[in-house]
N, C-alpha and C positions, 0 to 999 in steps of 0.2 A: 510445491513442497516448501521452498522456500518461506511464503506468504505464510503457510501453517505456524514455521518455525517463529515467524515476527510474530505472528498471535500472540503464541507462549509465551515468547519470552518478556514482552516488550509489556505485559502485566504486571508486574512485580515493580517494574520498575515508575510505572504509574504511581503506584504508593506511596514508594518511596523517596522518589523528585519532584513530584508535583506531576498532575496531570495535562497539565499545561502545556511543561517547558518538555515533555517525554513525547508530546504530541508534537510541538513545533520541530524537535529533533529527528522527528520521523519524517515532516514534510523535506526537514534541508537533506534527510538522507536517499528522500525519494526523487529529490530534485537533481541529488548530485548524479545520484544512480540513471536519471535518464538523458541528462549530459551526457554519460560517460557510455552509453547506448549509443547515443547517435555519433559520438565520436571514435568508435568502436573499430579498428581497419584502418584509421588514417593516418596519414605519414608523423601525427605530434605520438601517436603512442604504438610505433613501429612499424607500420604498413598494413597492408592488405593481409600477408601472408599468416598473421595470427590474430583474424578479424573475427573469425566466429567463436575463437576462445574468447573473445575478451568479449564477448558478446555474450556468451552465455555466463561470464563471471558476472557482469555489468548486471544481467538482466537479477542474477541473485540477490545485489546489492539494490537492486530499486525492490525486489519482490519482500526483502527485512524493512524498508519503508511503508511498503505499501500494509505490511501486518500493520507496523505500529498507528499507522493512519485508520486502519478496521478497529484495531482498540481504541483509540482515540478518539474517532465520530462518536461513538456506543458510550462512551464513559465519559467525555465530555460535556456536560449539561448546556443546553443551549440559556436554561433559565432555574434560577433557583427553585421553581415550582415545581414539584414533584408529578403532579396532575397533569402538568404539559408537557411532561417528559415520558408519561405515560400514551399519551394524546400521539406522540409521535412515533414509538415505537413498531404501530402495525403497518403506519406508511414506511419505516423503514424496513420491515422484510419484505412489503410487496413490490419497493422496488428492486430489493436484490431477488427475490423471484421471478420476477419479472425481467430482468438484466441476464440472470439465469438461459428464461428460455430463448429472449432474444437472439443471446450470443450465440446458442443450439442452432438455430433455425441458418442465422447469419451465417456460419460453419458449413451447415449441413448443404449449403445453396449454393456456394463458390465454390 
C-alpha cells in the first residue's frame, strides 16, 4: 500500500526538483528505511518489546522509497535517445512479470 502511495506522490515532485535529485532522495530514503528494518527491536531504539511496531513503521518508510525508485527507473532516461528508451521498455515489464510470477510460485512453495 505503501509503494502505491510513493508511486503517486513521488511524481510531481519529479517535475518539479529534477528527476535526478527526487530519484537519488528516494534511494537514501530506501536506504535509511532498511537500516532502520534491520535495526528494528534493538536495545539503540528501545528493545525487543516494540520490535514489530517499529518494524512495520520502518518497512512503510522503505516501501515510500521504494515508490520513488519505481518512478525513477521508468522516468529516468538511461540515454537521450528516445529509440533506446523505447528498446528497453518491453524488457522492463517482462521482468517485472516475470518477478511477478516468480515471487507467486517462491510463496506458494515454502
Amino acid at each position: 500500500m505503501v509503494v502505491e502511495g510513493g508511486l503517486r506522490h513521488v511524481e510531481p515532485f519529479g517535475d518539479l526538483y529534477g528527476r535526478k535529485s527526487v530519484f537519488l532522495t528516494s534511494v537514501v530514503i530506501f536506504l535509511v528505511g532498511s537500516a532502520l528494518c534491520g535495526m528494528a527491536g534493538s536495545g539503540l531504539l528501545g528493545g525487543p518489546a516494540d520490535g514489530m511496531v517499529q518494524l512495520i513503521a520502518f518497512r512503510a518508510v522503505q516501501g515510500l522509497g521504494a515508490g520513488g525508485l519505481m518512478v525513477g527507473v521508468m522516468a529516468t532516461p538511461p540515454s537521450p535517445d528516445p529509440g533506446a528508451i523505447m528498446k528497453l521498455l518491453p524488457f522492463a515489464s517482462a521482468c517485472h512479470g516475470n518477478n511477478f510470477m516468480i515471487s507467486r510460485v517462491g510463496v506458494g512453495s515454502g
